[in-house]
N, CA, C and O of each residue as an XYZ file, in Angstrom:
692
protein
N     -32.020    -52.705     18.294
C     -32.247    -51.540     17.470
C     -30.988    -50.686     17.360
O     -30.558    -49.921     16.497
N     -30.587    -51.067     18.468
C     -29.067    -49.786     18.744
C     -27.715    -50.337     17.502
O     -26.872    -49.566     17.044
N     -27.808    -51.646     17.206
C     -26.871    -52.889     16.420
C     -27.390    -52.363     15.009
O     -26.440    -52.293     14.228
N     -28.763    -51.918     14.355
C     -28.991    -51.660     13.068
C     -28.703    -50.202     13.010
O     -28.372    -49.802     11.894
N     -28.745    -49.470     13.800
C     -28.641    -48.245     13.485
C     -26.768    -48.227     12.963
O     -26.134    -47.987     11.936
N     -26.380    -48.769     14.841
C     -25.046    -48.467     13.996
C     -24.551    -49.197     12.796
O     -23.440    -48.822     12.422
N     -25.095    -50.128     12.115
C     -24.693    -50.507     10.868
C     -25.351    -49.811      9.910
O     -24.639    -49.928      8.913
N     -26.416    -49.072      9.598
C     -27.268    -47.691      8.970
C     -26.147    -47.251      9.174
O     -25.320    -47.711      8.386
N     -25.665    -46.389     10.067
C     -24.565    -45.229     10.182
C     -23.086    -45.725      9.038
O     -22.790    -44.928      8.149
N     -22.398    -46.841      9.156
C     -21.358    -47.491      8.681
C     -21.422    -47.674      7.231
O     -20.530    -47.323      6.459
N     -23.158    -48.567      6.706
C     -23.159    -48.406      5.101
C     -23.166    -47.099      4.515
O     -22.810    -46.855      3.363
N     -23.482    -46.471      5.147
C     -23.933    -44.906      4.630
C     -22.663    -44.180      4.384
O     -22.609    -43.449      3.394
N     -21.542    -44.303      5.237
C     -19.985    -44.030      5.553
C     -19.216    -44.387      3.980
O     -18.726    -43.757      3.042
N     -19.497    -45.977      4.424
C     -18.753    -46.952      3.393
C     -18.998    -46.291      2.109
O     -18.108    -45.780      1.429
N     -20.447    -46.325      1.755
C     -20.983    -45.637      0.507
C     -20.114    -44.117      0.390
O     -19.639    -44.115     -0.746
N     -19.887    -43.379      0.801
C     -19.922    -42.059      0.814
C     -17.851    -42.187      0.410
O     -17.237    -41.347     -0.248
N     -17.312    -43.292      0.963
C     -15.782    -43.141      0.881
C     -15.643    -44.092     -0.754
O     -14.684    -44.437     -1.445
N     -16.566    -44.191     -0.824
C     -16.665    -45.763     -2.120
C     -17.082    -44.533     -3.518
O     -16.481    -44.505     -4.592
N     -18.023    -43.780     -3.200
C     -18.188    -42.919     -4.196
C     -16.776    -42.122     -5.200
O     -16.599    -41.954     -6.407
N     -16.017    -41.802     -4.017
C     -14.719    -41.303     -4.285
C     -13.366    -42.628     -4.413
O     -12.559    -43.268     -3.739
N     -13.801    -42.448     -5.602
C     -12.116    -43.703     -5.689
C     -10.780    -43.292     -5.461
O      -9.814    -44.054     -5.420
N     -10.755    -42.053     -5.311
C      -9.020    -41.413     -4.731
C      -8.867    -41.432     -3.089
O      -8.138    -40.837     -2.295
N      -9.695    -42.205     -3.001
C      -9.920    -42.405     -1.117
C     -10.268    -41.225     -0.084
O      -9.686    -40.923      0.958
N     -11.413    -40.643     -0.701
C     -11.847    -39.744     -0.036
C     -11.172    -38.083     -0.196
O     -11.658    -37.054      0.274
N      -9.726    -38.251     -1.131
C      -9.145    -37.559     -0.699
C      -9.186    -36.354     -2.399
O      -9.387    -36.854     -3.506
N      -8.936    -34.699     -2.181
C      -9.145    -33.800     -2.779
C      -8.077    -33.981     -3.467
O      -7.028    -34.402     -2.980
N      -8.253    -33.659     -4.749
C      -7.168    -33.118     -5.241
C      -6.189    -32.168     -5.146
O      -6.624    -31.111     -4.688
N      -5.070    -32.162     -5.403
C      -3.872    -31.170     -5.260
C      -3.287    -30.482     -6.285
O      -2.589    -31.107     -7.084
N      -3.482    -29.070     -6.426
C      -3.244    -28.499     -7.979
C      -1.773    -29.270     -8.719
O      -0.638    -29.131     -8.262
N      -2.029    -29.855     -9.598
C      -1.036    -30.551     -9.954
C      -0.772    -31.744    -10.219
O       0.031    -32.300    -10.969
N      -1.826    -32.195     -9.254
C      -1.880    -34.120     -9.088
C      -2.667    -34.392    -10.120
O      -3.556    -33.767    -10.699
N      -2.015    -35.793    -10.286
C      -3.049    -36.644    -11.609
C      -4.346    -36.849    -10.943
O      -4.294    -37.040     -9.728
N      -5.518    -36.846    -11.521
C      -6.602    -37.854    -11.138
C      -6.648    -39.009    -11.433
O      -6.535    -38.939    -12.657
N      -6.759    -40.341    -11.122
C      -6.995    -41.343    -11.798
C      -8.408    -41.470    -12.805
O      -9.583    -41.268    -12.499
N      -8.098    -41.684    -13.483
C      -9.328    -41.089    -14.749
C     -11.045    -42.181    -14.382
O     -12.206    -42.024    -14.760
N     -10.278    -43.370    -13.375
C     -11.809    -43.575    -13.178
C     -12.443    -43.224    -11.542
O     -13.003    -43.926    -10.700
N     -12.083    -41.936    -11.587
C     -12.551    -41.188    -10.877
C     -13.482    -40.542    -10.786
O     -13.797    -39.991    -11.841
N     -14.283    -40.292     -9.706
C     -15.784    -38.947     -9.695
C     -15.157    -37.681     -9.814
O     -15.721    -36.802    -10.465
N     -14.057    -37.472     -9.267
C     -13.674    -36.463     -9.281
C     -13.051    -35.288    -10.451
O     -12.906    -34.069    -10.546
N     -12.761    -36.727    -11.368
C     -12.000    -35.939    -12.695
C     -13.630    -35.463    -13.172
O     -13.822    -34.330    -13.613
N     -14.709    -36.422    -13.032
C     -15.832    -35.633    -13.778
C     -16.651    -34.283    -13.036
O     -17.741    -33.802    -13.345
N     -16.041    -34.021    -12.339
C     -16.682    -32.439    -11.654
C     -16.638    -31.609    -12.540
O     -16.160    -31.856    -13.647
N     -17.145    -30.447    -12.192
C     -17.054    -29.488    -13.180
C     -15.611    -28.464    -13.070
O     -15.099    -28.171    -11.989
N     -15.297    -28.184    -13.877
C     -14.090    -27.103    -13.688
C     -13.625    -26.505    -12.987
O     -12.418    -26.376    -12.781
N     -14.830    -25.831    -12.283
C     -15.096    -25.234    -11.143
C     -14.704    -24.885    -10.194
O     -14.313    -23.830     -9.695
N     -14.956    -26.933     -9.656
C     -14.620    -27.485     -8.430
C     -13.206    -28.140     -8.639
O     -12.834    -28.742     -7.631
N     -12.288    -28.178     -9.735
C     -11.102    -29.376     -9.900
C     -10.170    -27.732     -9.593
O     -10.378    -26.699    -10.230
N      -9.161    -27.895     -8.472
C      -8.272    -27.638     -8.039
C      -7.374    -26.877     -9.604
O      -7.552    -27.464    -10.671
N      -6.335    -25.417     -9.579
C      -5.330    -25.594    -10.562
C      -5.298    -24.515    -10.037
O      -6.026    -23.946     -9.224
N      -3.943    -24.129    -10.817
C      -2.992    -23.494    -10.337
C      -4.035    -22.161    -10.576
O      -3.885    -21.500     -9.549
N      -4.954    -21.504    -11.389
C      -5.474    -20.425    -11.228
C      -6.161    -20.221    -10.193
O      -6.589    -19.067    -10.157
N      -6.581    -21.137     -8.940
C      -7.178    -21.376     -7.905
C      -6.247    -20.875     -6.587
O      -6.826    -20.698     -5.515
N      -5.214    -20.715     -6.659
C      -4.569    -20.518     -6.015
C      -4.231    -19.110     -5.766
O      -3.710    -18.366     -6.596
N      -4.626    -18.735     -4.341
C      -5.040    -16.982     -4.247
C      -3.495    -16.285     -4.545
O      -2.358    -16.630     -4.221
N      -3.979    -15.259     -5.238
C      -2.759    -14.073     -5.586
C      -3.069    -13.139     -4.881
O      -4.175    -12.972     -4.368
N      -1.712    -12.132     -4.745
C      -1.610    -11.046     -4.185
C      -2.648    -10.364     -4.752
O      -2.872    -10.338     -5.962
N      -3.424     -9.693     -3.730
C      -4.066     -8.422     -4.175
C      -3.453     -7.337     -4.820
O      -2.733     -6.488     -4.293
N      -3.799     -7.424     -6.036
C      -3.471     -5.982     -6.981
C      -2.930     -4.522     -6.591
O      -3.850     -3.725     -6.405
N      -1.597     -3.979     -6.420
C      -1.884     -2.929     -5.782
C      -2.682     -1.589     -6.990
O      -2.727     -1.528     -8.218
N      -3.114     -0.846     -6.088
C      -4.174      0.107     -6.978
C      -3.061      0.819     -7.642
O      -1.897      0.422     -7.594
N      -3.562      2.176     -8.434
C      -3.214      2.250     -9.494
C      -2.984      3.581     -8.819
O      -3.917      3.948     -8.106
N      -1.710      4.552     -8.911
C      -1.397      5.729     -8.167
C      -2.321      6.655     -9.341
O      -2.392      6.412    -10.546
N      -2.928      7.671     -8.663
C      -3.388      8.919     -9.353
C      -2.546      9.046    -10.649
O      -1.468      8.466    -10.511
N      -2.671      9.508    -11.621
C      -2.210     10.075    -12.894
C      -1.323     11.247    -12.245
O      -0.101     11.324    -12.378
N      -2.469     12.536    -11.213
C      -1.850     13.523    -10.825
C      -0.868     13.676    -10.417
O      -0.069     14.587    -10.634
N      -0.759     12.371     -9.451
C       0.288     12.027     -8.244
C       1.348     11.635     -9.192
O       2.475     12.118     -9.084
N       1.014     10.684    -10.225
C       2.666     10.423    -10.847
C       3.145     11.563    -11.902
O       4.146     11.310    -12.574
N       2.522     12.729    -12.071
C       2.894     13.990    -13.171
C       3.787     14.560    -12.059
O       4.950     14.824    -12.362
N       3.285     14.820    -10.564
C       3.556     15.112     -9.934
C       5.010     15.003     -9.254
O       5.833     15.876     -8.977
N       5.019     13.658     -9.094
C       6.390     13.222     -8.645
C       7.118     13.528     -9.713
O       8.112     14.254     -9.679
N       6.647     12.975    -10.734
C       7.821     13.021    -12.360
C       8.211     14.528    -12.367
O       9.323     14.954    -12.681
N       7.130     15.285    -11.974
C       7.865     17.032    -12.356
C       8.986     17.141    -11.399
O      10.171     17.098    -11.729
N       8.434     17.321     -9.897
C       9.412     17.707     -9.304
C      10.738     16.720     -8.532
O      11.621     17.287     -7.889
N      10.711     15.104     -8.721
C      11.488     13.893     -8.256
C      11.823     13.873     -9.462
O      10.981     13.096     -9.912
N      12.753     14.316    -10.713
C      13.161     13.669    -11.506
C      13.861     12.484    -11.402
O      14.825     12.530    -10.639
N      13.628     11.358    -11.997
C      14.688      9.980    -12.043
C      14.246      9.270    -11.224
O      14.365      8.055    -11.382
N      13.506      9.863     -9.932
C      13.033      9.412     -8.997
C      11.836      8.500     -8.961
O      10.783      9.100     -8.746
N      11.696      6.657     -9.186
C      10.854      6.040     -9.252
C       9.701      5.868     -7.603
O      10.010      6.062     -6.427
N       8.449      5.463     -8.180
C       7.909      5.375     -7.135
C       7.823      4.057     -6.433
O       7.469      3.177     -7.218
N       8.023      3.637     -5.243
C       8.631      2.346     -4.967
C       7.476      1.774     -4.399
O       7.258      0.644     -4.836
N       6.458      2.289     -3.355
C       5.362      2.097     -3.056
C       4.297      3.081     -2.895
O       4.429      4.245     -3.274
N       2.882      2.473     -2.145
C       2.242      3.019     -1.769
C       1.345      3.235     -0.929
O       0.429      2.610     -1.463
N       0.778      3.795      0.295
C      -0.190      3.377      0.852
C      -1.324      4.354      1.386
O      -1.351      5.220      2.260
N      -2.349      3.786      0.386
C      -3.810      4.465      0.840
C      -4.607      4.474      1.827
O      -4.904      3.344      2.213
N      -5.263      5.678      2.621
C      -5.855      5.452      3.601
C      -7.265      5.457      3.088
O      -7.697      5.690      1.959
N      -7.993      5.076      4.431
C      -9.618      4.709      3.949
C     -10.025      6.383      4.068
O     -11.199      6.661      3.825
N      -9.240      7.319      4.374
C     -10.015      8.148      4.542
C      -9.661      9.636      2.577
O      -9.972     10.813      2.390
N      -9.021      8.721      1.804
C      -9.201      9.007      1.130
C      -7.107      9.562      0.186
O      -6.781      9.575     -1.001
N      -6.404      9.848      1.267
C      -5.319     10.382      1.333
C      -4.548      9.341      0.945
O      -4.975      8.199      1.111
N      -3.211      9.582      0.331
C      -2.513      8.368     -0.387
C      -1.024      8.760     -0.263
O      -0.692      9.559     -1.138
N       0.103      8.358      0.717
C       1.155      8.380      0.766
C       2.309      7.293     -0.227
O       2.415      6.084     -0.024
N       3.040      8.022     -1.230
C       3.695      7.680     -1.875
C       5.588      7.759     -1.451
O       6.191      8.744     -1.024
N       6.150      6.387     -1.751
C       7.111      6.076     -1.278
C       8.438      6.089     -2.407
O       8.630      5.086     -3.095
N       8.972      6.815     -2.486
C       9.832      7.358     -3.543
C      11.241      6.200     -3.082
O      11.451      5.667     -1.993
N      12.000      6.104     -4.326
C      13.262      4.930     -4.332
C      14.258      5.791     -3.454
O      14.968      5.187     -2.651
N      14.330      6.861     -3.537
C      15.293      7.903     -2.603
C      15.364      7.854     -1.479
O      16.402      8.085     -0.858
N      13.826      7.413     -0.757
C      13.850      7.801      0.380
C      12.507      8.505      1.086
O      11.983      8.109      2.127
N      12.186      9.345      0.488
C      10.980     10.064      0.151
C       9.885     10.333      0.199
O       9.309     10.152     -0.874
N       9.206     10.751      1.085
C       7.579     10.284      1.072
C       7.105     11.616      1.313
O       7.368     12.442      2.186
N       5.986     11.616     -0.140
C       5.106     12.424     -0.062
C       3.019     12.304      0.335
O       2.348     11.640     -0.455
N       2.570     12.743      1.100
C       1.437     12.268      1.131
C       0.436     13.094      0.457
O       0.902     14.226      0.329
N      -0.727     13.007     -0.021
C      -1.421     13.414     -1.030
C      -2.609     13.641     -0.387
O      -2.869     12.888      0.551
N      -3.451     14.568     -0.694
C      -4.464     15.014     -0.016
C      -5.618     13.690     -1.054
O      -5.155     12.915     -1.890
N      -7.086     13.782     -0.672
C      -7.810     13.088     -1.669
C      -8.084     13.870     -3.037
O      -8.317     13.222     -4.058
N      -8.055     15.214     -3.052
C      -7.966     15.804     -4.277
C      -6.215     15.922     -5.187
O      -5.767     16.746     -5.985
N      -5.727     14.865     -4.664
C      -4.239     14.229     -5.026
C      -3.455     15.846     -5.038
O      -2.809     16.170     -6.035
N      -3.569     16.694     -3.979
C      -2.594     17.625     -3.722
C      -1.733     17.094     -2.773
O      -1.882     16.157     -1.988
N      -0.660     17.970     -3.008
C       0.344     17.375     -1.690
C       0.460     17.866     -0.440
O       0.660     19.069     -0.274
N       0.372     17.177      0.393
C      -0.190     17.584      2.137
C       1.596     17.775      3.100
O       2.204     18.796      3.420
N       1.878     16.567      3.264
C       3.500     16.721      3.324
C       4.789     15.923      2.312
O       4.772     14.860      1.692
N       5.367     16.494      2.406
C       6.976     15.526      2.096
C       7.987     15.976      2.770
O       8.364     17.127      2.992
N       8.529     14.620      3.178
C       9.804     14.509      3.659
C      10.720     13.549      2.979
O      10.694     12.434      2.457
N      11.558     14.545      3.243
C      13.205     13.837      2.496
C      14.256     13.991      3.438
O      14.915     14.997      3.699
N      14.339     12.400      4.089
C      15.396     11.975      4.942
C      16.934     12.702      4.294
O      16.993     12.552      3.073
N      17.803     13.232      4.720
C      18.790     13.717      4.695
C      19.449     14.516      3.344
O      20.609     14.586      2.936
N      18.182     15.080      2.847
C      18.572     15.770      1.723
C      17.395     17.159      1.856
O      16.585     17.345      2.764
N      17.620     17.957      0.701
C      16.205     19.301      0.607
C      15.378     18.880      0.009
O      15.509     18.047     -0.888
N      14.047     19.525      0.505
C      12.857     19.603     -0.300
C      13.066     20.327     -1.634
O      13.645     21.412     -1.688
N      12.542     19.652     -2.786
C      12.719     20.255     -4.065
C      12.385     21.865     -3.760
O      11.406     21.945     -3.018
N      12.808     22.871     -4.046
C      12.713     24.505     -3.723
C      11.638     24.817     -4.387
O      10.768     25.447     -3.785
N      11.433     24.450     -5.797
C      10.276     24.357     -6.038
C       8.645     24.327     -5.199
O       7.652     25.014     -5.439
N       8.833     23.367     -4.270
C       7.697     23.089     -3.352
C       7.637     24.218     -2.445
O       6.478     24.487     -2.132
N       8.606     25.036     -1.873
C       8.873     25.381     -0.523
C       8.573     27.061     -1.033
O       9.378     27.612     -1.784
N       7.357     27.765     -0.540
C       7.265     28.770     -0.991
C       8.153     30.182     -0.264
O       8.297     30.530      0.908
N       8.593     30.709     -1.447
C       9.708     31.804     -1.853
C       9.697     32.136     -0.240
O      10.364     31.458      0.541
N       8.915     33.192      0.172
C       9.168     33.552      1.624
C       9.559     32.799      2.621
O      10.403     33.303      3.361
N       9.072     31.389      2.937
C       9.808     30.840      3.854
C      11.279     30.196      3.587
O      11.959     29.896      4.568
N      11.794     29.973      2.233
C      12.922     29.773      1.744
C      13.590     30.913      2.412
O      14.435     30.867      3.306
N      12.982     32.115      1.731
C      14.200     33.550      2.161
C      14.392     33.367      3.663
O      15.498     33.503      4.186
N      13.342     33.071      4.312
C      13.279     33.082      5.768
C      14.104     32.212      6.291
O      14.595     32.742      7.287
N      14.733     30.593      6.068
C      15.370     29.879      6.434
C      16.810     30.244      5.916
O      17.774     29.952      6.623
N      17.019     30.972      4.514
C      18.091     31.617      4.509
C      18.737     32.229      4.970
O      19.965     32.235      4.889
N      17.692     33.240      5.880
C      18.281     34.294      6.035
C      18.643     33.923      7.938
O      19.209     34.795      8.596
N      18.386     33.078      8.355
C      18.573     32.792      9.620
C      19.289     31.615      9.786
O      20.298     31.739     10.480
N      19.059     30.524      9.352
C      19.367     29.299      9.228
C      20.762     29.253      7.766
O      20.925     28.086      7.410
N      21.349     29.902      7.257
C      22.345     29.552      6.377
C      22.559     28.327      5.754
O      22.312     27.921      4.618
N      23.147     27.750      6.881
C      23.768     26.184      6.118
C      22.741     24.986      6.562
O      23.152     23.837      6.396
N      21.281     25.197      7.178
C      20.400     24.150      7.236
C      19.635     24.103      5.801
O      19.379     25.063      5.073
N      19.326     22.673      5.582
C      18.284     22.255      4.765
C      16.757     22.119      5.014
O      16.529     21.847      6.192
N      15.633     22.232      4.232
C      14.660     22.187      4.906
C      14.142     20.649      4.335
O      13.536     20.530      3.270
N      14.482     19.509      5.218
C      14.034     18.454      4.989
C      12.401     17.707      4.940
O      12.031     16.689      4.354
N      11.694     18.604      5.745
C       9.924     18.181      5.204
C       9.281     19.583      5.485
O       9.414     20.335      6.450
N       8.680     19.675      4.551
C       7.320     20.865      4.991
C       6.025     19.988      4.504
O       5.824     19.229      3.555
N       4.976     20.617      5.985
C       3.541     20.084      6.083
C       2.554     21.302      5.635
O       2.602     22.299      6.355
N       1.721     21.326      4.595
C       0.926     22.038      4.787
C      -0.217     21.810      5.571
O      -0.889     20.790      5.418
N      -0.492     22.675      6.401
C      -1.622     22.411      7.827
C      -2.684     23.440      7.083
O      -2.173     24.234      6.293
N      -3.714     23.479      7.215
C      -5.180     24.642      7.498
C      -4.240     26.286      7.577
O      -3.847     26.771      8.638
N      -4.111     26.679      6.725
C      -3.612     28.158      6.455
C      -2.391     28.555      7.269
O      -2.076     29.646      7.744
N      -1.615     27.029      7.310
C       0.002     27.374      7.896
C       1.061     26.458      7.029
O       0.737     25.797      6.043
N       2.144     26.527      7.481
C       2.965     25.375      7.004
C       4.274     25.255      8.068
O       4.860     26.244      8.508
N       4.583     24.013      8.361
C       5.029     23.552      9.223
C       6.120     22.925      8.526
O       5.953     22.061      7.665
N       7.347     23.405      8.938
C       8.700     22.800      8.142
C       9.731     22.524      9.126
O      10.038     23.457      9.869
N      10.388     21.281      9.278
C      11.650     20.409      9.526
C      12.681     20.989      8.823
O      12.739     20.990      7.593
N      13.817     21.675      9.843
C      15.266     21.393      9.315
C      16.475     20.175      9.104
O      16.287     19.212      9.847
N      17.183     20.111      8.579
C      18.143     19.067      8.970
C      19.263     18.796      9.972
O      20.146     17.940      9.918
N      18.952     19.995     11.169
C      19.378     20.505     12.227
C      18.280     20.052     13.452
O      18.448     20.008     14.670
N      17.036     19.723     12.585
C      16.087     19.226     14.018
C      15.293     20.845     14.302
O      14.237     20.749     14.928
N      15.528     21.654     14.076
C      14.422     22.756     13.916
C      13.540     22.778     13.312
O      13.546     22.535     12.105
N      12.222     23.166     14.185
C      10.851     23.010     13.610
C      10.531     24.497     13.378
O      10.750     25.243     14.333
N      10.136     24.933     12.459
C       9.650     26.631     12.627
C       8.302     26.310     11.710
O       8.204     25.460     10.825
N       7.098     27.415     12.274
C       6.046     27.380     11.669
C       5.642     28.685     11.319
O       5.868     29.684     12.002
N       4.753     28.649      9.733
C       4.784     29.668      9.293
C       3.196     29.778      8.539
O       2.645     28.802      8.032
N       2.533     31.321      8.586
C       1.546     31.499      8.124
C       1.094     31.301      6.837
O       1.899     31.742      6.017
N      -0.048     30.724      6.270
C      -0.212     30.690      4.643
C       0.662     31.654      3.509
O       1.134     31.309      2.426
N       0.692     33.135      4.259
C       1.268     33.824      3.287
C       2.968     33.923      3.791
O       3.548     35.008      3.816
N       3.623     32.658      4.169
C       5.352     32.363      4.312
C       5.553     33.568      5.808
O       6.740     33.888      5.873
N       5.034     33.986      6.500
C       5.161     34.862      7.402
C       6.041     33.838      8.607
O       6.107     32.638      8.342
N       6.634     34.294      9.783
C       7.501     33.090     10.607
C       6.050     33.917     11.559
O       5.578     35.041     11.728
N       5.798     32.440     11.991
C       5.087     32.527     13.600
C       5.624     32.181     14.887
O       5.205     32.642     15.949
N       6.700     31.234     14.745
C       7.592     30.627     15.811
C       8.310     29.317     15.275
O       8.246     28.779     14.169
N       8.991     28.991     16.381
C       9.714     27.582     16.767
C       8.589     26.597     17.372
O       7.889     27.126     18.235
N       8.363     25.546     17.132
C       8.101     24.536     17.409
C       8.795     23.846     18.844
O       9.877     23.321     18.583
N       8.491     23.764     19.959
C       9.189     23.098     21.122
C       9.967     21.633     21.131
O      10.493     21.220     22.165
């Protein structure tokens, strides 16, 4: 009994490699089929091609806001990447250098600019006067807006933090 089974097991094999005349074997986007093949008659579906072949995931599409945004105050300045968090916030990667991050209502939360100033524009009037008037020849390379403060980087490595309405509260340790 043990002698028919394993020959049951073997026709069943044989059959199953015999069905496929390319010798069992899948196609390869690109390869001919031999036309008296099972395989050329599959459906579309299932036949291998080059549209089958996984692509990069799409990157998403930056806010409208976010690119008026950059365009106003980064003139010339292209956006090079991007990366969204799940929690809704979207940091944008400027060709300069640049990164600004975006709140989910696509406001801007921080930017920093490695070895140059924050557009003055961004940096409200009082704490400008304030870094002027103490700091002279530093730049203010990132300001964070925090919960009714703002938190700004010199290009000296000074941190000073300041109240919603540009007031100085201190140095940063």
């Amino acid at each position: 009994m043990k002698y028919f089974s394993f020959i049951a097991v073997a026709l069943c094999a044989g059959m199953f490699v015999s069905c496929n005349n390319n010798g069992g074997q899948q196609p390869v986007a690109g390869q001919a089929i031999p036309s008296n093949s099972n395989v050329a008659q599959q459906a579309p579906a299932q036949q291998a091609s080059a549209q089958d072949v996984p692509q990069a995931a799409p990157q998403v599409a930056v806010p409208a806001a976010v690119t008026d945004f950059i365009n106003k105050n980064f003139p010339g300045i292209t956006i090079t990447g991007q990366d969204p968090d799940s929690d809704g916030e979207i940091e944008v990667y400027l060709s300069d250098g640049t990164k600004v991050e975006f709140t989910p209502n696509n406001e801007w939360k921080t930017i920093k600019c490695p070895g140059k100033a924050v557009p003055a524009a961004l940096v409200p009037q009082a704490i400008a006067s304030y870094v002027k008037s103490n700091y002279q020849s530093a730049l203010i390379t990132k300001i964070d807006k925090k919960y009714g403060s703002f938190e700004i980087e010199l290009n000296n490595g000074v941190e000073l933090n300041f109240d919603a309405n540009g007031n100085f509260l201190g140095m940063d340790d």
